[in-house]
C-alpha positions as CSV (number, residue, x, y, z in Angstrom):
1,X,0.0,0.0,0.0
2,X,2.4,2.4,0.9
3,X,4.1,1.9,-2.5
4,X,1.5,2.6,-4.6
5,X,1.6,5.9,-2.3
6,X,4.6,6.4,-3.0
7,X,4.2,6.0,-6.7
8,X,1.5,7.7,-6.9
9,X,3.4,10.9,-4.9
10,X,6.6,10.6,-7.4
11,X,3.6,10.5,-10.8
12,X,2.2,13.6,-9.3
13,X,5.7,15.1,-8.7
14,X,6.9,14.4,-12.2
15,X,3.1,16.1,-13.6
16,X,3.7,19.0,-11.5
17,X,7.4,19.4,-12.7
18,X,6.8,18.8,-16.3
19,X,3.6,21.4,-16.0
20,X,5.6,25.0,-14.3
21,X,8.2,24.1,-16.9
22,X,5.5,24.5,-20.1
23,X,6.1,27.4,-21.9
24,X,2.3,27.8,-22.5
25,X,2.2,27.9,-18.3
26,X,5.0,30.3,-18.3
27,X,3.7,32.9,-20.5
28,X,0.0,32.4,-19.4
29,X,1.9,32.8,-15.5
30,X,3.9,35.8,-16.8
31,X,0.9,37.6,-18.3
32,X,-1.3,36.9,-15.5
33,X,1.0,38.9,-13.1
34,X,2.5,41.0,-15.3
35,X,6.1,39.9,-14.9
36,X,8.6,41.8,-16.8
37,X,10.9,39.3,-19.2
38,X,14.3,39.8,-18.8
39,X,16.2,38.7,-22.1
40,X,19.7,38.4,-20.5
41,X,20.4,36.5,-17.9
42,X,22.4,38.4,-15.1
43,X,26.3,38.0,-14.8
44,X,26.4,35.9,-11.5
45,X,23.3,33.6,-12.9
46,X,25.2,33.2,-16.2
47,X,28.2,32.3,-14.5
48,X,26.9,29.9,-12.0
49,X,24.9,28.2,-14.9
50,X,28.1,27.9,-16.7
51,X,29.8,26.0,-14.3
52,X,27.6,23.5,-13.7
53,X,27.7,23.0,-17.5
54,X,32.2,22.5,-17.2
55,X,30.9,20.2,-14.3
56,X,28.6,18.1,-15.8
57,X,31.1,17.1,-18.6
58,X,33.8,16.3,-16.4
């Protein structure tokens, strides 16, 4: 029993995860609260994102 909880909790997880990441979500999100878009990534965020990419192909 408790694995189909469990399996049913990780299902729901992945759904959620796959659903903030739509793009149709994102814009219907952004528009909703008027969030500005920023088109550039700032230096520190670039930079951090960056090295995790030199880590992940070590």
């Amino acid at each position: 029993m408790a694995e189909i909880e469990k399996a049913k909790q990780k299902a729901i997880a992945e759904f959620v995860r796959r659903w903030i990441t739509s793009e149709v979500v994102r814009n219907y999100l952004r528009n909703l609260l008027n969030l500005p878009v920023e088109r550039e990534l700032p230096a520190e965020q670039r930079y951090l994102l960056e090295e995790l990419d030199r880590a992940d192909k070590e």
